[in-house]
Structure formats: structure tokens, C-alpha cells
C-alpha positions as CSV (number, residue, x, y, z in Angstrom):
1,X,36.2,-11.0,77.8
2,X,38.7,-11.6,74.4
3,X,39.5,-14.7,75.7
4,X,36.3,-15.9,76.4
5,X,35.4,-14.6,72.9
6,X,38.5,-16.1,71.3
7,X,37.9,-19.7,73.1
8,X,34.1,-18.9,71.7
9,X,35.1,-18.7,68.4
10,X,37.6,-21.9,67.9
11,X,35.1,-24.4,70.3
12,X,32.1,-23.7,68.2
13,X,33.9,-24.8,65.1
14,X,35.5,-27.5,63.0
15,X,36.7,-25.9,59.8
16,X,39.0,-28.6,57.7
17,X,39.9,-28.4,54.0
18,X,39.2,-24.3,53.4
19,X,39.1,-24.0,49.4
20,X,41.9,-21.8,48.1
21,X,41.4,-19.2,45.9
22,X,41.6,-19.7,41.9
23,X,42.0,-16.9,39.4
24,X,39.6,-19.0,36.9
25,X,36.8,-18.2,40.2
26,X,34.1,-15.6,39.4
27,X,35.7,-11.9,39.6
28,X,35.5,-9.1,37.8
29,X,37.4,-9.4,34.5
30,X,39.5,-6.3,35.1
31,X,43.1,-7.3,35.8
32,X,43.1,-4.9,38.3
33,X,40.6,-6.0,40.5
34,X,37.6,-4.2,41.8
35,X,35.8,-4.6,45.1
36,X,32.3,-5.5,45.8
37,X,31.1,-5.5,49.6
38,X,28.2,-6.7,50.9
39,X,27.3,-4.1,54.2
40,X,25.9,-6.1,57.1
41,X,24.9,-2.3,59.1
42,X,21.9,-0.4,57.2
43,X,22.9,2.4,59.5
44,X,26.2,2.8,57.9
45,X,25.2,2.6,54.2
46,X,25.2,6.3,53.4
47,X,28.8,6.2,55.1
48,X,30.1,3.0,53.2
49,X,28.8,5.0,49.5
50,X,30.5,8.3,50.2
51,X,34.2,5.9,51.2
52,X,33.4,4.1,48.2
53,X,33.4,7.0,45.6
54,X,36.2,8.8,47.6
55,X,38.5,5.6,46.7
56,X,37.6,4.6,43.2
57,X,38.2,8.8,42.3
58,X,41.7,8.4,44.4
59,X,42.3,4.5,42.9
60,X,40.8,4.4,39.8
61,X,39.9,1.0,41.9
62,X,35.9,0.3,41.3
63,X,34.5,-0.2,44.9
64,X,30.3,-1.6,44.8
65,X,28.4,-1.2,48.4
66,X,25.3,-2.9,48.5
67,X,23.1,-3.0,51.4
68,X,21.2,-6.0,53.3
69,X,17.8,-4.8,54.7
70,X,17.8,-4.5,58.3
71,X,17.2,-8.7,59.3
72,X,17.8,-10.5,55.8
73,X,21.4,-10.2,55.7
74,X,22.3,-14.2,55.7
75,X,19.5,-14.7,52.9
76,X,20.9,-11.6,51.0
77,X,24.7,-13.2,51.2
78,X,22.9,-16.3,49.8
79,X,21.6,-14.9,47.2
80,X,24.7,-13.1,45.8
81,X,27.6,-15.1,47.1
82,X,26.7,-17.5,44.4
83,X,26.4,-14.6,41.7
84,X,29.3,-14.9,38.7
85,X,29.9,-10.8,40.3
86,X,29.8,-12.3,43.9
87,X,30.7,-9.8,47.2
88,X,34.5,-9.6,47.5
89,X,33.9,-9.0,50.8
90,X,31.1,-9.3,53.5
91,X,30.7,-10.1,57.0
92,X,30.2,-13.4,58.6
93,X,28.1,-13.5,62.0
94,X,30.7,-14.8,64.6
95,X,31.5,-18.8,64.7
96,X,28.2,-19.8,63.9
97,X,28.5,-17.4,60.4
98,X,31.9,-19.0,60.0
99,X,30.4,-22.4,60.3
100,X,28.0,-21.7,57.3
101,X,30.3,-19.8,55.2
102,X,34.0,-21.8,55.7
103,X,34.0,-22.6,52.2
104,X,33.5,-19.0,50.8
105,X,36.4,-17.3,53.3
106,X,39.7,-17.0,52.9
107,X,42.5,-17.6,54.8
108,X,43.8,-13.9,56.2
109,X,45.8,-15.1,58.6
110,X,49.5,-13.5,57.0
111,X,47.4,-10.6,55.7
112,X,48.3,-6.8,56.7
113,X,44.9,-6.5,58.6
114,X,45.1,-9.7,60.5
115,X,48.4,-8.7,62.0
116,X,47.2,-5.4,62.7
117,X,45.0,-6.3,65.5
118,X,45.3,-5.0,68.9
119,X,44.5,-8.7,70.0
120,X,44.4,-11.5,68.2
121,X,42.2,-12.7,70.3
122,X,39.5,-10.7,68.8
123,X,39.5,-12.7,64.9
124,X,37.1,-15.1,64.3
125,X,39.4,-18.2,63.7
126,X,39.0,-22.1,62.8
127,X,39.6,-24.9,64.9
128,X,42.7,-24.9,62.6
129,X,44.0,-21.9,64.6
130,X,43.9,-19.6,61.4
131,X,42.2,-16.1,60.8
132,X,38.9,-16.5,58.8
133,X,38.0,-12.7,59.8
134,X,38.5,-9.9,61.7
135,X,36.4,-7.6,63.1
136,X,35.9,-3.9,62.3
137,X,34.5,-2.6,66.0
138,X,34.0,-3.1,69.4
139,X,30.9,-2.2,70.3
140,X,29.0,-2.3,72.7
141,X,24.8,-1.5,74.3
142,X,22.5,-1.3,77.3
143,X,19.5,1.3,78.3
144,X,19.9,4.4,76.8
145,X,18.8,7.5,78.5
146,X,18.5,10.8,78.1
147,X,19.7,12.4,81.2
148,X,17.5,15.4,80.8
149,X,13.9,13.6,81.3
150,X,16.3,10.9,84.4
151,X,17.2,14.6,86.1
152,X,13.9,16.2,85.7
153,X,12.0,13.2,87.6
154,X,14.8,13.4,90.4
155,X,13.7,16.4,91.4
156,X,10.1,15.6,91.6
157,X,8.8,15.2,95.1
158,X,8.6,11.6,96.0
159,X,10.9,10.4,93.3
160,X,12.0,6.5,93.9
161,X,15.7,7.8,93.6
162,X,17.8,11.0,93.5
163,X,20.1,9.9,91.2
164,X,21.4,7.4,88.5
165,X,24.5,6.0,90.9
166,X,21.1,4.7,92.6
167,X,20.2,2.6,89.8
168,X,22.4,-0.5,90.3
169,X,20.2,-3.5,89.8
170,X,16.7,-4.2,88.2
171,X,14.8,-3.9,91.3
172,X,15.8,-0.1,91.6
173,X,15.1,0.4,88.2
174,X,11.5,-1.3,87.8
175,X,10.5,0.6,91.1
176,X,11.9,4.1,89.0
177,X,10.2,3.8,85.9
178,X,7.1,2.4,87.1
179,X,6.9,5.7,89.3
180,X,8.4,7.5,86.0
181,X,5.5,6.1,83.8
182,X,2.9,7.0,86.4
183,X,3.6,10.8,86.5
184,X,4.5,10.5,82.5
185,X,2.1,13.4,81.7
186,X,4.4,15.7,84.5
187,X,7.0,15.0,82.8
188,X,6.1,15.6,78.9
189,X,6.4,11.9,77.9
190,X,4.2,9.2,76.2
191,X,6.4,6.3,78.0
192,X,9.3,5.9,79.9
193,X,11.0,3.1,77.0
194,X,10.1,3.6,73.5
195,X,8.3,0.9,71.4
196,X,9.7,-2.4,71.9
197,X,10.1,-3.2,68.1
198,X,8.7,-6.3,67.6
199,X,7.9,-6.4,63.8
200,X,9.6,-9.5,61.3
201,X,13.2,-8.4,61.0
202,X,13.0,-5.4,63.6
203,X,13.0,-7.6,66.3
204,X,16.8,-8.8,66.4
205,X,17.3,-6.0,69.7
206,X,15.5,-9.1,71.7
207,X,15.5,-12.2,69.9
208,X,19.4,-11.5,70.1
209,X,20.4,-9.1,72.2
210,X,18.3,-9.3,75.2
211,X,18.8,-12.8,75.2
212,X,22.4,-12.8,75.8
213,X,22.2,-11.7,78.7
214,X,20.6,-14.3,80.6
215,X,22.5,-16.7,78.1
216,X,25.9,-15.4,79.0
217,X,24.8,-16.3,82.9
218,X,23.9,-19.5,82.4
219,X,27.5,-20.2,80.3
220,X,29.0,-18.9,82.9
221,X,27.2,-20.7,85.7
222,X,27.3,-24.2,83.9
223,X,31.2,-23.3,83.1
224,X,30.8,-23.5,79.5
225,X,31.3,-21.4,76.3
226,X,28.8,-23.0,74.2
227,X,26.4,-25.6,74.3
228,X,24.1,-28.0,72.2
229,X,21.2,-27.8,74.8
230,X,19.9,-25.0,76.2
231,X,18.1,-24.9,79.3
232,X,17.2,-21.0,79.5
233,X,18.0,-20.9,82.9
234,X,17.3,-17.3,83.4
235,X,14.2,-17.1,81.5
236,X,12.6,-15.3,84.6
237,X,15.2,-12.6,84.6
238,X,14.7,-12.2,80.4
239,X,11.1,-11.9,81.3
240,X,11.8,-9.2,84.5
241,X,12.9,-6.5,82.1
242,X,10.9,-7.6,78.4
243,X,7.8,-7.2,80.9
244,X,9.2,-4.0,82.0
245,X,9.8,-2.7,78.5
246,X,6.7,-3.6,77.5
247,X,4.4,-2.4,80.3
248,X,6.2,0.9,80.5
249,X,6.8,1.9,76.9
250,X,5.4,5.2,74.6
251,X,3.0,2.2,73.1
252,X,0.4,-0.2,73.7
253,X,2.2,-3.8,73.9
254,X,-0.8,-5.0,71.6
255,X,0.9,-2.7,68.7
256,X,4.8,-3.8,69.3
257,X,4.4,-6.6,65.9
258,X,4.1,-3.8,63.7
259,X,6.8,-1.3,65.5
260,X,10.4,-0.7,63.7
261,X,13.6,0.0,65.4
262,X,13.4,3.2,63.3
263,X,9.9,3.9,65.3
264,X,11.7,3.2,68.5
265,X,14.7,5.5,68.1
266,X,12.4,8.3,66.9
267,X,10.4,8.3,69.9
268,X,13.8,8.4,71.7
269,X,15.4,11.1,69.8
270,X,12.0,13.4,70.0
271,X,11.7,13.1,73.9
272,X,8.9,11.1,73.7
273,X,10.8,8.3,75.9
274,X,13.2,8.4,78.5
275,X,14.4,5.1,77.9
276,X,15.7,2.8,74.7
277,X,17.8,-0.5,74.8
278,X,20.2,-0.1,71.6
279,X,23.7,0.0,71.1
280,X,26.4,3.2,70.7
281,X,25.9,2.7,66.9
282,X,22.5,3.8,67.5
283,X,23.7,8.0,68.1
284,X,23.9,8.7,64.2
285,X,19.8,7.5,64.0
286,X,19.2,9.3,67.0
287,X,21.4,12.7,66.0
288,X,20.4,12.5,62.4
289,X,16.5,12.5,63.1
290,X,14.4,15.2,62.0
291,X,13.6,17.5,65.7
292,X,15.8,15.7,67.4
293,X,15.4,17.1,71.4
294,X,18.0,15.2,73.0
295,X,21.4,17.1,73.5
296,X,24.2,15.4,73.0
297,X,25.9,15.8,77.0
298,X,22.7,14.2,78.0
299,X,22.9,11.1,76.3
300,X,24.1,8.4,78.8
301,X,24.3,4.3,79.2
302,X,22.5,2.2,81.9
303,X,23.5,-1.8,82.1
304,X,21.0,-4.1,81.2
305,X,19.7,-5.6,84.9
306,X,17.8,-8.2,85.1
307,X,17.3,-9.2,88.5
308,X,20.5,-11.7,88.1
309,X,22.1,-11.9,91.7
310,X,25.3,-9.7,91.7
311,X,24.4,-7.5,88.8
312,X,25.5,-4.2,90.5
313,X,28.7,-5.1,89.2
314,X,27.8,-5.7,85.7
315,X,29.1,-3.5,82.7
316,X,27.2,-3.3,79.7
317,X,27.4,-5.8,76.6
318,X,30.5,-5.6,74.8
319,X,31.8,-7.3,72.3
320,X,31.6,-7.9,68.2
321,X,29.3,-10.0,65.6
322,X,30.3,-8.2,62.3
323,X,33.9,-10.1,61.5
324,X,34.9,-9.0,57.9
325,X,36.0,-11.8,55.1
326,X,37.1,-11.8,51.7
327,X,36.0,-14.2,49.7
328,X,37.5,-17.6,48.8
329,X,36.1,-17.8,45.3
330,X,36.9,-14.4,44.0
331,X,39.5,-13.7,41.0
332,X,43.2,-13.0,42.5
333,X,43.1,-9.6,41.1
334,X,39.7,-9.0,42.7
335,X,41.0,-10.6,46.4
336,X,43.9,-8.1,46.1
337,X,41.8,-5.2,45.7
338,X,39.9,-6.1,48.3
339,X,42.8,-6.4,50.4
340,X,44.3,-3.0,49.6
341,X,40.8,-1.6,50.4
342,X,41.0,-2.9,53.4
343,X,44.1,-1.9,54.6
344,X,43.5,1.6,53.1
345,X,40.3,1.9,55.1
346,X,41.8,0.8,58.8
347,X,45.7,2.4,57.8
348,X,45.7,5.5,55.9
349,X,45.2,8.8,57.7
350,X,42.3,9.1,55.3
351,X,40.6,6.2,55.9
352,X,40.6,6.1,59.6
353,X,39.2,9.5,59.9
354,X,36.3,8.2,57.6
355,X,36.6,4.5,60.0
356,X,36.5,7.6,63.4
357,X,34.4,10.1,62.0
358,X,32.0,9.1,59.0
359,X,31.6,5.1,60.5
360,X,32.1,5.8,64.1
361,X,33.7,2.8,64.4
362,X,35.9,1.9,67.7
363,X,38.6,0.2,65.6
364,X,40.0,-2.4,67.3
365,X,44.0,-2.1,64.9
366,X,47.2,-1.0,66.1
367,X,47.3,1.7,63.4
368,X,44.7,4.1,65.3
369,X,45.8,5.7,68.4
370,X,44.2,6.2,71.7
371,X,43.2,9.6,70.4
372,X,41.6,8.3,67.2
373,X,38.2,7.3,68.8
374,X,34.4,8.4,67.6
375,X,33.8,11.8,68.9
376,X,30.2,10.8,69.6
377,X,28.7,10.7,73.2
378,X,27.6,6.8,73.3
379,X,31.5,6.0,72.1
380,X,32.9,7.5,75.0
381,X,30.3,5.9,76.9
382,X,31.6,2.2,76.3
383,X,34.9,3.8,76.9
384,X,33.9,4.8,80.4
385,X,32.4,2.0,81.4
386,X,35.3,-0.5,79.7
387,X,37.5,1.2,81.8
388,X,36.1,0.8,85.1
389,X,37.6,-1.5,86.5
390,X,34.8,-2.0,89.2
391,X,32.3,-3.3,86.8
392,X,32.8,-6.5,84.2
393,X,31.4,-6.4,80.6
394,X,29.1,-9.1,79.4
395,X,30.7,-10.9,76.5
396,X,28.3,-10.9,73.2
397,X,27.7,-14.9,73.4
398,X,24.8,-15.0,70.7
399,X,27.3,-15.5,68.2
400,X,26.8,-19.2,69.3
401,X,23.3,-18.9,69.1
402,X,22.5,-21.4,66.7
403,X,21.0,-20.0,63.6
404,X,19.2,-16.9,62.3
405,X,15.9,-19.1,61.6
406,X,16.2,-19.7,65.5
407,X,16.9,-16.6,66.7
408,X,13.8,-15.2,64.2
409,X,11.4,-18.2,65.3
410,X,12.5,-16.8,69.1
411,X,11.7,-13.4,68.2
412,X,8.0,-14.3,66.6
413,X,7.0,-16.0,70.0
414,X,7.6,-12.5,71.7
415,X,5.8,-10.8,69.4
416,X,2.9,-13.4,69.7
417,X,3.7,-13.2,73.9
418,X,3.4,-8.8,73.8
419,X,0.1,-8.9,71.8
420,X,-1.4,-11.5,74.2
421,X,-1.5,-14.8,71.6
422,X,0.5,-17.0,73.4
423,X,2.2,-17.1,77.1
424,X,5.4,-16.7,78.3
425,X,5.9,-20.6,78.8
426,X,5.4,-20.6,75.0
427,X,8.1,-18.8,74.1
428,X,10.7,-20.3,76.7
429,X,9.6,-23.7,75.0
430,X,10.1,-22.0,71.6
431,X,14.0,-20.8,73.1
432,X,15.0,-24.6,74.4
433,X,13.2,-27.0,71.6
434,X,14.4,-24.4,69.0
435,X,18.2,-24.6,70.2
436,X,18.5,-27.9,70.5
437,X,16.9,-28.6,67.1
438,X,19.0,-26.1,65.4
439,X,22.2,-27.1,66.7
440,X,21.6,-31.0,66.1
């Protein structure tokens, strides 16, 4: 999988002539630099303020978080890169993000962080062979179900299966929750999944997610690792379990354009759903929420199946899109700030317990130990299943997907497909034309 990512990264790219950095650049004025970061996870936001203010009152070292909204990240980093107070730091999405943003990241190849990965592998890095960024997590997401509501329909008379071990491929699981949502009322649900979210900018858990599944099949299948035309192959398969989400879910499909990942994960964490497709960063929304029902043993992953032949030995999606830079253009004074922030964060006993604990980050540096991992139930779940050996992760490949205007004209089309203004041939049309477009 970290080859495959690494090989990713340098084969989408041709990155010549990166700008050094100049101390006549924007920056703060202060000769001692401050740090201004531009957070890519909404989620994390409350986190990244409390980290800030710990370090500036042990520093003196001013540290600004700001905070994209959830889907305008890209057009946010636009927006401010270009500021005279510019982010010091921000995240670029994969090779793609690299691509668009060569001219504003700095080399980090002979920095502290860079050699402090686990596996170099893992940094995003320029068909020059030097580090560009590096990323924070591995992460990793699939269905997400509460145990609790799974063990309860076990037991019913005439359940479709006796146990999750059963559930090894889609056609297993469409025959469970199709029996699930018919006897929803027995047991105390509104829908087996919770609202697909289909709303502008709450959407990217298809247009992006979703879609690497079937995407990462049809690299492997046509022995690639990128490409410039996309066929969809496995548009079927995309359609076997968006079909199944939608037809099965807490909502009406005709409703899913105005639905919010927040609505989704509410549903979730209130036991209004058995079911949600999201990602081990998704337990802080889930544990945080106001009534929160679901108990935190019973919180378990599923794979995404899609009716893909041999998917009983398919892991869940693992990998990382959120690769940290410093910016090219900033002061010397601020890049150095920036740097020691860094390194503070992912070295210092007090910053990985805030990286562990506060960010529930699995940090992928040499300076945390196996023992230093999130203490939250969906972390050790990617643990489990990265360890078993029996099953193979899926590689995050939509960091070749070929912009965020494609991936957001991708996710419109569904929206138009679940409320019935379009059909499904639309939106496959949408997937190939856009790709090809956006990559010439």
C-alpha cells in the first residue's frame, strides 16, 4: 500500500524549478517568527485552538488556526495564500494538491519532520525525488456499525445472518439490511444507514470516498497508478452500495441534497441508524454529540463491498490526503517557527499526547511508540484490521482524482441521481467526460 502510494505520488507529478524562500517574502515582521496554519479538518478545530494557545503561553511563539468550512478548503487556501499574512503552513491534497500548489511549498526534505517518518514512502514528493509534505495520519474508513442494533437483529427469528464474520461481501450485506430495514420498527430505528449527505460541500464521503473504491479496482486491473482517461469500470459496483445507502437509510432519498454529514452522524450517534460510511476521525462527532446512545465497545468497522469479485478479502480504505507544507513564500523567521511547531507537535512528550489524545491522530513518526496510539474505539479498529494479514487495505487513490471542481461536479450528479432528476447513466457520463477534461 506505501509503495503504491509513494509511486502515486511521484507519477502524477512534474515539479521543476521550486521557488526558494526569501526573507523580503510576506511574514510576520517579528524576528522571531510566528505561525499561521490553515486547518484542512473542521472536526479538529477546537483541538488545533486549545494546542495553539498551550504553545504561544509556553513559546511566547504567536500560533493563528483558522478553519476552512467543511468542502471550500482549496478556495479558502486561494484566498489567503496570496494574503501579505499568508498561512505558514497548510495542507495540500495528495499529488494532485502538490501539482497546484508546487510554487508555494517548500522543500522539507533535510527537515527534522521529514526524516522522522516511519516510511518515507508515505511523503508527498516531486518527480525530483524531494519531500514537498508529510502527512500527519493514517487513517482510514468503511461502514460503521454499532454492534448493539447488528446483535439485536441476530437474534431475531429469521435473521439473514447470525453474525458479522457472515458479512463478507455485498451480497450478504444487501440481503441483511434489506431484511434489517424491513423489521426497522422491531428494532427501534428509522433506517438501517443514516442520511446519505448529499448537500454542496457535504457530499465529499461519495464524490470522493465512495468512488475510490471502484477506482482503485480498475488501477489495479488496468495495472496503472494513475490515468488521464477514466473509464469507470466499476460503475455497477459504485452503484450496488450508493443504491443500497440510499434505499435503506433513516431518510427519504428525495431529501439527501439538503442532508449534512453532521445530520448523518447524529442519526448515528442517537441510534437512529445502524449503519454510517465515515472514517475513524468520525468517533469525536459521534462521542461528542448531545444523547449520544452508542457505547463505545460497540462501535465496530465493516469494509466497503461492493459486489467486486474477491472482495471477502478486502480491508478497509487506508491511507492519507492531508500532507502538511510550509510555505515557500513566507519570511525565514516565520518558516522557522513553523518548523519548530512542527517538530514540537509530533516530538515532545507534550505535543504527542495532544497529536494521541486531543487530535486522535495515528502519527505516522518514529518519535511515538507503539503504545502512543488514540485510545478511541474506531483507532484500534484500523489497527485490527491493518494487522490482519488475511485481508488487504485499499489504497486512498482519489488523491489522483483530478480536481476538486470534478470531484464536486461528480458529487452534484448524485445528488441530482437520489432525488430522481437525472439517471444513473448521467452521472457515470458526468465521472468519465469530467476526468478526462480535468486532467487534459
Amino acid at each position: 500500500m506505501k509503495k503504491f502510494m509513494a509511486v502515486t505520488a511521484i507519477a502524477a507529478l512534474s515539479v521543476a524549478g521550486l521557488s526558494a524562500c526569501s526573507s523580503s517574502d510576506s511574514g510576520s515582521g517579528n524576528e522571531k517568527g510566528s505561525v499561521y496554519f490553515l486547518n484542512w479538518k473542521p472536526e479538529a478545530e477546537t483541538a488545533y485552538q486549545a494546542i495553539a494557545k498551550e504553545y504561544k503561553e509556553k513559546t511566547g511563539i504567536e500560533v493563528k488556526v483558522a478553519t476552512a468550512a467543511s468542502g471550500n478548503y482549496e478556495q479558502t487556501l486561494k484566498t489567503e495564500i496570496t494574503k501579505s499574512d499568508a498561512p505558514t503552513m497548510f495542507q495540500v491534497n495528495g499529488p494532485v494538491g502538490l501539482e497546484s500548489w508546487h510554487k508555494y511549498t517548500l522543500d522539507i526534505t533535510d527537515s527534522e519532520i521529514a526524516k522522522n517518518l516511519k516510511d518515507d514512502g508515505l511523503a508527498l514528493k516531486g518527480e525530483d525525488g524531494k519531500i514537498y509534505g508529510v502527512p500527519v495520519a493514517i487513517e482510514g474508513y468503511g461502514i460503521i456499525y454499532n454492534e448493539e442494533i447488528m446483535d439485536k437483529y441476530f437474534a431475531m427469528p429469521g435473521a439473514k445472518a447470525k453474525s458479522m464474520d457472515e458479512i463478507k461481501d455485498f451480497a450478504k450485506l444487501k440481503e441483511v439490511v434489506e431484511d434489517m430495514q424491513a423489521h426497522k420498527a422491531d428494532l427501534g430505528i428509522d433506517g438501517v444507514f443514516a442520511a446519505t449527505s448529499l448537500a454542496s460541500g457535504e457530499d465529499w464521503r461519495w464524490q470522493t470516498h465512495l468512488a475510490n473504491i471502484p477506482m482503485y479496482y480498475e488501477y489495479m486491473a488496468d495495472g496503472v497508478t494513475d490515468t488521464k482517461e477514466a473509464k469507470f469500470t466499476f460503475a455497477n459496483e459504485f452503484k450496488n452500495i450508493f443504491d443500497l445507502y440510499l434505499d435503506n437509510s433513516t431518510v427519504d432519498k428525495a431529501v439527501t441534497p439538503s442532508k449534512t454529514v453532521s445530520d448523518s452522524m447524529a442519526e448515528f450517534a442517537l441510534g437512529k441508524a445502524a449503519m454510517v460510511q465515515n472514517g475513524n476521525w468520525a468517533w469525536g462527532q459521534i462521542n461528542e454529540q448531545a444523547g449520544n446512545t452508542v457505547k463505545e465497545d460497540k462501535i465496530k468497522f465493516l469494509p466497503i463491498y461492493t459486489g467486486h469479485q474477491g472482495e471477502e478479502k478486502q480491508g478497509l480504505a487506508v491511507g492519507t490526503e492531508a500532507f502538511l507544507a510550509v510555505n515557500a513564500k513566507a519570511s525565514e523567521a516565520d518558516q522557522k517557527a513553523t518548523m519548530d511547531f512542527i517538530n514540537w507537535l509530533f516530538t515532545s512528550d507534550e505535543g504527542k499526547k495532544h497529536v494521541v489524545d486531543d487530535l486522535g491522530f495515528n502519527a505516522p513518526f518514529k518519535s511515538f511508540s507503539e503504545a502512543e496510539v488514540p485510545n478511541d474505539p474506531l483507532a484500534k479498529e484500523i489497527a485490527k484490521y491493518t494487522s490482519n494479514t488475511e485481508l488487504k487495505a485499499v489504497p486512498w487513490v482519489f488523491t489522483t482524482f483530478p480536481s476538486q471542481k470534478f470531484k464536486e461536479d461528480f458529487g452534484q450528479s448524485l445528488a441530482q441521481y437520489a432525488s430522481g432528476n437525472s439517471a444513473w447513466e448521467d452521472s457515470v457520463k458526468i465521472f468519465v467526460e469530467g476526468w478526462k477534461a480535468e486532467k487534459k
